[in-house]
C-alpha positions as CSV (number, residue, x, y, z in Angstrom):
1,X,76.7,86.4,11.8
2,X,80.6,85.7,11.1
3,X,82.2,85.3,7.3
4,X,81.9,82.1,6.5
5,X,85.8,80.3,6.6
6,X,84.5,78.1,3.4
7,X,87.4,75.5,2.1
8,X,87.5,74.5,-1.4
9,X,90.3,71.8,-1.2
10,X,90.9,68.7,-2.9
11,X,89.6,65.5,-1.2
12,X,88.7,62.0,-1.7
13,X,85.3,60.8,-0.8
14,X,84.8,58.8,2.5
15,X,81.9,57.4,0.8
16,X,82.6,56.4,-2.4
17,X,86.5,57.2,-3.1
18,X,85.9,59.6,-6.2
19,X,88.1,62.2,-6.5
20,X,87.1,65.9,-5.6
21,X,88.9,68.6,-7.2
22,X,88.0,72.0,-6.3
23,X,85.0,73.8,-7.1
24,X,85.4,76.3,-10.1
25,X,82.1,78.8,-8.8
26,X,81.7,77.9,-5.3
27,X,83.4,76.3,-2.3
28,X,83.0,72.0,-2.4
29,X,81.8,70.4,0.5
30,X,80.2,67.4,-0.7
31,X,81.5,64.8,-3.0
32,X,80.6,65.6,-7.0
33,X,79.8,61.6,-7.8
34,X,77.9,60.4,-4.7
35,X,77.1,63.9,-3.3
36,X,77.7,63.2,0.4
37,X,78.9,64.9,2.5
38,X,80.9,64.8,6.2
39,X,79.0,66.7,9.4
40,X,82.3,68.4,10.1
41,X,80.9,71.9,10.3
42,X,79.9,73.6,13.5
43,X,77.4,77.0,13.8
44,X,79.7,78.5,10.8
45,X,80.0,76.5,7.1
46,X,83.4,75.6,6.7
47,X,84.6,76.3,10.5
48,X,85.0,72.7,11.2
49,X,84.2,72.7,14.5
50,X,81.7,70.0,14.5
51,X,82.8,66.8,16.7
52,X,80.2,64.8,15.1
53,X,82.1,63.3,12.1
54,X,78.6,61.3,10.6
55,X,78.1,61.2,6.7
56,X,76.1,63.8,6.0
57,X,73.6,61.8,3.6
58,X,71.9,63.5,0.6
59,X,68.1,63.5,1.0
60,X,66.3,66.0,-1.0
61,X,66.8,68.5,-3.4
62,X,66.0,71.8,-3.7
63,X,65.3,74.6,-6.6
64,X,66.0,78.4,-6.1
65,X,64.6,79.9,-9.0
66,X,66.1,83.4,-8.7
67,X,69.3,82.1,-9.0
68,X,68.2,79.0,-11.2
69,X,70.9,76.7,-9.1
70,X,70.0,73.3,-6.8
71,X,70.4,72.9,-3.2
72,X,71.5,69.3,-2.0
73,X,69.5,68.6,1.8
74,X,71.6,67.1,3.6
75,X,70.9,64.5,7.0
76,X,73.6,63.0,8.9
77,X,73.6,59.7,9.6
78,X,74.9,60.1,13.2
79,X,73.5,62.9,14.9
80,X,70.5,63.7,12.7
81,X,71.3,66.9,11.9
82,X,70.1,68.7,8.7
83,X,72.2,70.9,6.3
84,X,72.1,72.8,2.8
85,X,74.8,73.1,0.4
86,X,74.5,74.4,-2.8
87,X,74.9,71.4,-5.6
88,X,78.7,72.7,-8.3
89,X,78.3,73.0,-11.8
90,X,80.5,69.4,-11.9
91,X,77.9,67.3,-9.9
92,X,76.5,64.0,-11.3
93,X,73.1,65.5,-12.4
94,X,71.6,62.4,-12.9
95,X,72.3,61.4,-9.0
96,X,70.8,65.0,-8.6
97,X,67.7,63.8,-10.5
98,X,67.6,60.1,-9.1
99,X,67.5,62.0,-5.1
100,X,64.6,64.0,-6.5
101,X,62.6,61.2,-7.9
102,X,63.4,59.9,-4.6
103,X,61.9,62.4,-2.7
104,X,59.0,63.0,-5.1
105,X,57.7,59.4,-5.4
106,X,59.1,57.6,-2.5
């Protein structure tokens, strides 16, 4: 598989307008407040290749417990496609939290 062309760039969110400066630990790709994302991705994260252009909508969240980080599930609103990014250190935790209650209890 190809090295993934990641960006880690300043943006604004399409979503909610917070501002997105970038990650300290790991490239952003979803915004830190609201923690969507935009389906511009192709085969390759960060190749933005996709001609989709949905909101990628957070819908789950996910533990790896070797690393002890989250993973945010995303689904995009236009196509249905389905993505993981790894959740930065800056995300909101308590959106974090509300997606898992969410996803626990419905």
């Amino acid at each position: 598989m190809a090295k993934s062309p990641k960006k880690n760039v300043f943006f604004r969110c399409a979503v909610c307008g917070a501002e997105n400066p970038p990650a300290a630990k790991t490239s952003r790709n979803h915004c830190r407040k609201c923690l969507f994302s935009m389906h511009l991705d192709g085969e390759i994260p960060g190749d933005r290749k996709s001609h989709c252009g949905g909101k990628m909508r957070p819908i789950a969240v996910l533990t790896r417990h070797r690393k002890a980080d989250f993973v945010i599930v995303h689904r995009c609103e236009k196509c249905g496609e389905r993505r993981q990014n790894r959740a930065a250190d800056d995300d909101d935790f308590e959106k974090l939290l509300e997606i898992a209650r969410q996803q626990i209890f419905g």
